[in-house]
N, C-alpha and C positions, 0 to 999 in steps of 0.2 A: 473286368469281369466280376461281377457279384460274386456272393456265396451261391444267392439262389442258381445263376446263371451256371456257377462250377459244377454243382448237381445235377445238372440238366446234361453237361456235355459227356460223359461216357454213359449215361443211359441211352442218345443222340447214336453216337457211334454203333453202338452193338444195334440200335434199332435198322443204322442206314444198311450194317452190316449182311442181316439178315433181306431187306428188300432186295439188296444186289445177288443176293443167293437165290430170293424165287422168280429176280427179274431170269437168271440164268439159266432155270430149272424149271421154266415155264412150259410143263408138257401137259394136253388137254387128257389125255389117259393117266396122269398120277396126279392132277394137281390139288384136288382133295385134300387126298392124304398129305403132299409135302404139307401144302398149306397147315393142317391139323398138326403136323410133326414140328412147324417150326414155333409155336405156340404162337403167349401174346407178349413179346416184348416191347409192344407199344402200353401195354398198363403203365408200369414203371414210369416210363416217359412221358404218359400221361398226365400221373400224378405227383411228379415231379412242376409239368409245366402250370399245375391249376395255380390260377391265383399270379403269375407271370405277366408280368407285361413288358412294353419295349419292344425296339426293332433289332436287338442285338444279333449278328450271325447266327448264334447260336439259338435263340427264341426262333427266328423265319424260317431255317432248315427245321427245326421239332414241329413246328406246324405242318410244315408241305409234309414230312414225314410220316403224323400222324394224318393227314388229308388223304395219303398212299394205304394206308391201313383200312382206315374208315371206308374208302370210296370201292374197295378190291373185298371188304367184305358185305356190303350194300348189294354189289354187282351179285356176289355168290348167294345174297338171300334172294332178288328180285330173278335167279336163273335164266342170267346175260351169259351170252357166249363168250368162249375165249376172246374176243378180239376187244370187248368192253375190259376186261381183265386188265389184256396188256394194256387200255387208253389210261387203267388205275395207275400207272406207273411211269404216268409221265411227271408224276409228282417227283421221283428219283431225282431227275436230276437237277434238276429245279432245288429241291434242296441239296441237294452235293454242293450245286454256285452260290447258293447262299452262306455257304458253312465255311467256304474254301477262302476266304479274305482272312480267316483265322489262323492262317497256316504256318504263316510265317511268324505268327507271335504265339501260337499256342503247342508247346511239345506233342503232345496228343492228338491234334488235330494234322500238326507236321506228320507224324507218323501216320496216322492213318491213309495222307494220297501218297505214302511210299508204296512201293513190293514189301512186300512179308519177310522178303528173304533179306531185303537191306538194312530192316528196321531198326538191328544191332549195331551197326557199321555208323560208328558217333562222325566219321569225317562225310559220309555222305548224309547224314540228317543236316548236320548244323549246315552242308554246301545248301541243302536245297530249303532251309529256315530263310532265307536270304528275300527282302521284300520287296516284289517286283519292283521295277523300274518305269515307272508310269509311259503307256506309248511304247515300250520298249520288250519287256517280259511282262510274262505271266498270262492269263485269260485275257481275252479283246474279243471285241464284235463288231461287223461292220455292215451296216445295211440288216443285222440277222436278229430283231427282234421275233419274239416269240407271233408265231401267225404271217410272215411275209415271206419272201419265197426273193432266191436269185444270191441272198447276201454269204459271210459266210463267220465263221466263228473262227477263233487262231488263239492255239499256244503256243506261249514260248520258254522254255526253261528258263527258271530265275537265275540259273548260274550262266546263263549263255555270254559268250562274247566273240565280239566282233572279227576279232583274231583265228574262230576255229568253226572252221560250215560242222554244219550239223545235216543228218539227215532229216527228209521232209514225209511226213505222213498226210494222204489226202485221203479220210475217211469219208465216205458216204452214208447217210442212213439210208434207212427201209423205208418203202412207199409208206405215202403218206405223212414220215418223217420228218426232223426238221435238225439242221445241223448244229444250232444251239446245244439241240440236249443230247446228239449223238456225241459230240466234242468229248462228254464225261466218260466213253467209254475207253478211250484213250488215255486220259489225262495222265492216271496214277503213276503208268507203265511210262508214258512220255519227259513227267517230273524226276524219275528214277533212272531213267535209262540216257538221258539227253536228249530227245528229236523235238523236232516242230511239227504241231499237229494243225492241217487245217480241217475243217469240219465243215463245208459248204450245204446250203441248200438248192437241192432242185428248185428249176426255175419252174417247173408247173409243178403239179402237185404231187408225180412222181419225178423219176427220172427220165431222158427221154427215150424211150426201149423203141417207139416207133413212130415214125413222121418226122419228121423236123426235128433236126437234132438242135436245142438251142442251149444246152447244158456242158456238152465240148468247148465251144468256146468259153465259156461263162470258168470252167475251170481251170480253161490256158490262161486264158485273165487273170485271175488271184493268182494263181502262180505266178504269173511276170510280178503281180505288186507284190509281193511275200518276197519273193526272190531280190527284189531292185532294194527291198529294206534290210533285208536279215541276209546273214553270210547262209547260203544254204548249199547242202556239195550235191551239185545235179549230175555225179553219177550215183544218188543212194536217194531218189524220189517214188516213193513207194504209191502206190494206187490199189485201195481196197476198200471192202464196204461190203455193206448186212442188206440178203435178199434182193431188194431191188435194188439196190446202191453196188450190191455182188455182181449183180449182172449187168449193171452198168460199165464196172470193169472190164467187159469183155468187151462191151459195146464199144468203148470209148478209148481204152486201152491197146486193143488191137490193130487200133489205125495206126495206119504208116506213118503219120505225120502225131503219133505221141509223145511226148516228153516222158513221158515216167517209165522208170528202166525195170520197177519190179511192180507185177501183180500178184493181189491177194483177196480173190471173190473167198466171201463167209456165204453158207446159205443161199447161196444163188441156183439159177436156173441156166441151160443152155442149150443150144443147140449146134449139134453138129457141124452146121452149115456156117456156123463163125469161126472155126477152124478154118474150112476149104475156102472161104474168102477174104482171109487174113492175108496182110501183106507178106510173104516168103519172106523179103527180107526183115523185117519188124519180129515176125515169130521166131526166126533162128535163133537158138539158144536163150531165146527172154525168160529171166526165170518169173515162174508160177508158182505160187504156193495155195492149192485147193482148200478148205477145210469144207466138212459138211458133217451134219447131225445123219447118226446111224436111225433116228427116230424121227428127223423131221418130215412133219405131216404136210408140211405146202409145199415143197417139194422136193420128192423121192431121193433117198441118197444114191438111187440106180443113176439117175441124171450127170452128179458129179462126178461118180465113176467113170461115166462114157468121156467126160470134159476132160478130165484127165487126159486118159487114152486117146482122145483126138488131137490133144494140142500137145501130145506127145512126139506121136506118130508125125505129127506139121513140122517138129523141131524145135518145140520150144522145152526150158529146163525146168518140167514139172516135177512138183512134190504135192502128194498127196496125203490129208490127215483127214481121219475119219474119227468122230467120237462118239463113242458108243452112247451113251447117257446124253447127248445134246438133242433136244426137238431143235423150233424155231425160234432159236434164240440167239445170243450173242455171244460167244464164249471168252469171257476177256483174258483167256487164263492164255491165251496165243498169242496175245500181245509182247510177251518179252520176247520169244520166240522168234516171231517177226520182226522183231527190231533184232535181234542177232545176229538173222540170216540177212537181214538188209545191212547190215554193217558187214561182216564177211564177205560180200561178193559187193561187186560192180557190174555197172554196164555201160 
């Protein structure tokens, strides 16, 4: 790492730091102001990178970073609707995987994909400093380049071995989505906590909520392959996902013939009627963990309330979190949470 390049990386961080705040905080009634409120900490990074060249991690992530900035305040002059907004922010994670090969050699950059809470804990920095094992840990992809559809993305802890299953996270993104860059919403909590995250993509261009379902299998698939290479303990194989990926969970999850012992819709939609034709036996006691935004505008948080209370009332072991300050967004602050309540209980 250069000098220039050393300058460049905690002006990098506090920039990524801030994007993940208004990917989070993304509501079309305050976004404005947050926007106004979090300034401009892309200048700094700006004028740190003038005059930089090279492909080093740390140059590619300040790029796509500042590309998030530029393209999200473009949209706000041109007066694009929210949904251009969120397309500015697929720069996110895009630079997150660009930065993340640094991880294991840069202290700063290690800490930043930890939890906040472990960042002092010298025995779990230096475990997860450790440099993947090519094929083995760390980020992979398979079939899931950016724009293709069916493949799917996989973490694996760089402390993992062979000797101890880990539990399995099968994230879904949101329509239109793509599992590559939903992977990042997981990672930090995944790196810190021990799980294996797969991140798949829908096989059409959403999930399949109707018709032909060709995405159940496609995800019993990657499981067998995930499962046949890595020790994974298949009673703690967790199934969740943002909006349409949330309610793909129910779709996909509630059949009789599912593998995955815990669900976890964010942001989804539901109806009634996937209670009453839920397998009895499959919904007895399956635990559920709800979340929904108290403010999300694409779909009512009255919705997740009824889900609750139906797949209650069927028999299954629902918990329900509501957040007041979440619109339609991702709240990754659940992520350890989830991994708690999936390591505590079996099925």
């Amino acid at each position: 790492m250069t000098r220039e390049t050393a300058t460049i990386l905690p002006l990098l961080l506090r920039a990524l730091t801030v994007l993940e705040f208004i990917a989070r905080h993304l509501d079309p009634m305050t976004f404005d102001q947050m926007f106004a409120a979090v300034g401009t900490p892309d200048d700094a990074l700006r004028e740190a990178l003038h005059d930089v060249d090279g492909d080093e991690p740390e140059v590619v992530s300040a790029r796509l970073a500042l590309s998030a900035f530029d393209n999200m305040r473009m949209a706000m002059a041109n007066g694009d609707d929210l949904y251009a907004i969120y397309g500015t922010l697929r720069y996110l994670p895009r630079a997150l995987e660009a930065l993340y090969p640094l991880a294991s050699r840069n202290p700063l950059v290690n800490s930043f994909y930890l939890d906040a809470s472990l960042r002092g804990d010298a025995d779990i920095v230096t475990c997860a400093a450790q440099p993947p094992r090519d094929g083995e840990t760390g980020v992979m992809h398979f079939d899931n380049e950016r724009g293709s559809r069916g493949g799917h993305s996989l973490y694996v802890p760089e402390s993992y071995s062979s000797e101890r299953p880990l539990p399995l996270v099968m994230a879904l993104h949101g329509g239109n989505g793509h599992g590559r860059a939903f992977l990042w919403s997981w990672l930090r909590d995944a790196r810190s906590f021990e799980a294996i995250v797969v991140a798949p993509t829908a096989t059409g261009r959403t999930w399949a909520l109707m018709g032909d379902d060709t995405d159940t299998p496609n995800l019993h698939r990657i499981l067998d392959e995930v499962s046949a290479r890595w020790h994974v303990d298949a009673t703690r194989l967790l199934l969740t996902g943002m909006s349409d990926g949330g309610t793909f969970c129910y779709v996909s999850g509630l059949e009789a013939g599912s593998r995955f012992t815990h669900l976890a819709p964010v942001s989804a939609t539901f109806h009634p009627m996937m209670a009453s034709m839920a397998d009895a036996a499959r919904l007895n006691e399956l635990p559920i963990r709800i979340t929904h935004g108290a403010r999300d505008w694409m779909f009512p948080v009255e919705v997740a309330r009824r889900a609750a209370e139906a797949l209650a009332a069927a028999g299954a072991d629902v918990g329900y979190g509501e957040i007041e300050d979440l619109s339609h967004c991702y709240p990754r602050e659940i992520n350890a949470a989830l991994l708690a309540w999936l390591r505590d209980t079996s099925r």
